[in-house]
C-alpha positions in Angstrom: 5.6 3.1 11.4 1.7 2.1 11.0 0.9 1.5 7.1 -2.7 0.4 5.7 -1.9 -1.1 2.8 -4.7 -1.8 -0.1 -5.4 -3.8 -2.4 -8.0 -2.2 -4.6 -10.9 -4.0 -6.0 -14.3 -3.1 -7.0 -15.7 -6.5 -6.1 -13.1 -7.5 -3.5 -10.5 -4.5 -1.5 -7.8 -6.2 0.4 -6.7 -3.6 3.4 -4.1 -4.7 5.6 -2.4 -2.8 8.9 1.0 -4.0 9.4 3.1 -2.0 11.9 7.7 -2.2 12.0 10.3 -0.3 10.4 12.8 -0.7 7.6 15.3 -3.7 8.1 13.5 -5.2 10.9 10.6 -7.7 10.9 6.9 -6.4 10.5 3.9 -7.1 12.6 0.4 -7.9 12.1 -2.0 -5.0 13.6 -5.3 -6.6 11.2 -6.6 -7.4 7.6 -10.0 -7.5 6.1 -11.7 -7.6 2.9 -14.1 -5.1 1.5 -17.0 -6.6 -0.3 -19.0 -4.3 -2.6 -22.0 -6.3 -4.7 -21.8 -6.7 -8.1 -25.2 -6.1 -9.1 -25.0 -2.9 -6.7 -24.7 0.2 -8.8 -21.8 2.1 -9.3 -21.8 4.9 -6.9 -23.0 2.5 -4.1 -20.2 0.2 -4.6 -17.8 2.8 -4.7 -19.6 4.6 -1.5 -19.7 2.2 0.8 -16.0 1.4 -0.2 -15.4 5.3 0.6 -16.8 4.3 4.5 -15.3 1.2 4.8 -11.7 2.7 4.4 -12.4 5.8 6.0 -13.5 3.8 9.3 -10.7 1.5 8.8 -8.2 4.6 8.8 -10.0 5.8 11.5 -10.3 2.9 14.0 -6.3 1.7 13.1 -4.9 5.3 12.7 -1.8 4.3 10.1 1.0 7.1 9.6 1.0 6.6 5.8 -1.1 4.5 3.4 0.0 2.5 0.6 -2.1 1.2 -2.6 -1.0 -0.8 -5.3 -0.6 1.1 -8.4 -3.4 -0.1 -11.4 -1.5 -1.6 -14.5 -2.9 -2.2 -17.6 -4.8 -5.6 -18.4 -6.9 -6.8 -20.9 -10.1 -6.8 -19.6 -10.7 -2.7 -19.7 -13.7 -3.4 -17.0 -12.1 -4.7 -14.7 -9.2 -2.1 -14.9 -12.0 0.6 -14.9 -13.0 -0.8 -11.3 -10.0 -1.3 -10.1 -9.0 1.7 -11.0 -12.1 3.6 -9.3 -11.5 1.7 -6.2 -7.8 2.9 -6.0 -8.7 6.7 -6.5 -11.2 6.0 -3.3 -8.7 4.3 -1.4 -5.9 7.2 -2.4 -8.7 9.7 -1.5 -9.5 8.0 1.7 -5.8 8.5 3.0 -5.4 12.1 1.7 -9.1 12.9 3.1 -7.2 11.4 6.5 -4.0 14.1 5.9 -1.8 10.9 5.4 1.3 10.5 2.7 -0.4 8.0 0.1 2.2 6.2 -1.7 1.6 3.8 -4.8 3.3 0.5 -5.8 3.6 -1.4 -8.7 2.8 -5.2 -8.9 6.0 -5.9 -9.3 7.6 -3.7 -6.4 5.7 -5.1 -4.1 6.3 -8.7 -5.2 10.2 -7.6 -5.4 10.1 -6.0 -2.4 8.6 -8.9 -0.2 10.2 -12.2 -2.2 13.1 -10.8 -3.8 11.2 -11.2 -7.2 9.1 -8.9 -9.5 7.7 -12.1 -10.9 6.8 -14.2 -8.1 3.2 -15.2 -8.4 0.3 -14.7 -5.8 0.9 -18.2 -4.2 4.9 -16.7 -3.6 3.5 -13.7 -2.3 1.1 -15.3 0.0 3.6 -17.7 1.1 6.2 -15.0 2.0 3.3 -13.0 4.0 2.6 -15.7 6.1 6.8 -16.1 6.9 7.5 -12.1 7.4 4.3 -11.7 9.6 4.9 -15.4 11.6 1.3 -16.1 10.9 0.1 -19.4 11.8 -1.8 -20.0 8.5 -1.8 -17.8 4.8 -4.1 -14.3 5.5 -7.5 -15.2 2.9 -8.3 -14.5 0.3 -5.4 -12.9 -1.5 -6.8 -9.7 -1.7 -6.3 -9.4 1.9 -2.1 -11.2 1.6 -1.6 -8.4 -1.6 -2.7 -5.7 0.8 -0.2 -6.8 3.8 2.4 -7.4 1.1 1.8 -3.3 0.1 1.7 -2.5 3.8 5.5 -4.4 4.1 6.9 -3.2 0.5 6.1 0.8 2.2 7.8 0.1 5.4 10.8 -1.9 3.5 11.0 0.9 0.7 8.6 4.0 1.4 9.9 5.2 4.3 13.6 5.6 2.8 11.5 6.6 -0.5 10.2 9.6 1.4 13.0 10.4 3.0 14.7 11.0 -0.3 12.2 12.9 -2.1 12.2 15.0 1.2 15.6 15.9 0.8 15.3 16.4 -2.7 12.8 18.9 -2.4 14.9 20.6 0.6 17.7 20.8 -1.9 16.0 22.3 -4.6 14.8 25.0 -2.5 18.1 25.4 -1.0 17.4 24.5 2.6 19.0 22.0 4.4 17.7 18.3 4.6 15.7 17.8 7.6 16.7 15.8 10.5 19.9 15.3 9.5 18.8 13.7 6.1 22.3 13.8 3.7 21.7 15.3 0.2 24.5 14.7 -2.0 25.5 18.4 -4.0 27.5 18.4 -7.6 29.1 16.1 -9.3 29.7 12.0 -9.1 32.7 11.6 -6.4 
């Protein structure tokens, strides 16, 4: 499975393409970093973020996209841009025809260190170990978005597979491709 993973940021979007599957190591396919101006306006930032992704999905062609989930801070800018820039990067994926899926912080640190609450340096450092880089992918922005790229391929794809048979069960089909869907009550 090929994920683009991003990290959204009005200032700075981490995107990272990590290839593998669940339970097995992950590989590198490339990283970047988006950089939109500050003193830009608004619907140029958040355009040229809209063509940046969309050639990104274009040129690495990932089966799914994954984008960390915005959380409440303090600072209600910076959530407000953060937030913008996730709704184009979820848009870019779904423009694309491609399962978007969205992560917490803490899933993705969780998923990649064994800990919700490892900080960025963790994350970084864990990165650079699962991806058997010679040196830590910079700035962080572009480490988070690998990190989301690894956390879908760890978790997402068996995520997906469950709400797929879910949705088979409630409808009263059977799972699809031999997916198990468990019926009554607790054995």
């Amino acid at each position: 499975m090929r994920v683009l993973g991003v990290d959204p940021g009005l200032t700075r979007c981490g995107v990272g393409v990590v290839e593998g599957v669940p339970g097995r190591p992950c590989t590198l396919v490339a990283y970047y970093v988006i950089y939109t101006d500050p003193d830009d306006e608004l619907p140029l930032r958040l355009l040229h973020l809209d063509r940046s992704l969309t050639d990104l999905v274009a040129e690495h062609r990932p089966q799914s996209v994954a984008v960390e989930r915005v959380f409440a801070q303090h600072n209600v800018r910076t959530v407000m841009g953060t937030a913008q820039a996730s709704g184009v990067a979820v848009l870019a994926g779904a423009r694309a025809g491609l399962p978007v899926q969205t992560y917490t912080p803490s899933e993705v640190k969780a998923a990649v260190t064994g800990s919700g609450q490892a900080d960025k340096a963790q994350v970084t450092s864990m990165v650079t170990r699962l991806l058997g880089l010679d040196a830590p992918p910079k700035p962080a922005d572009a480490a988070d978005a690998l990190a989301l790229a690894i956390c879908h391929i760890w978790r997402g794809g068996t995520r997906a597979r469950l709400a797929a048979a879910e949705a088979a069960a409630r409808r009263g089909a059977p799972p699809r491709r031999g997916h198990a869907v468990r019926r009554g009550g607790a054995r």
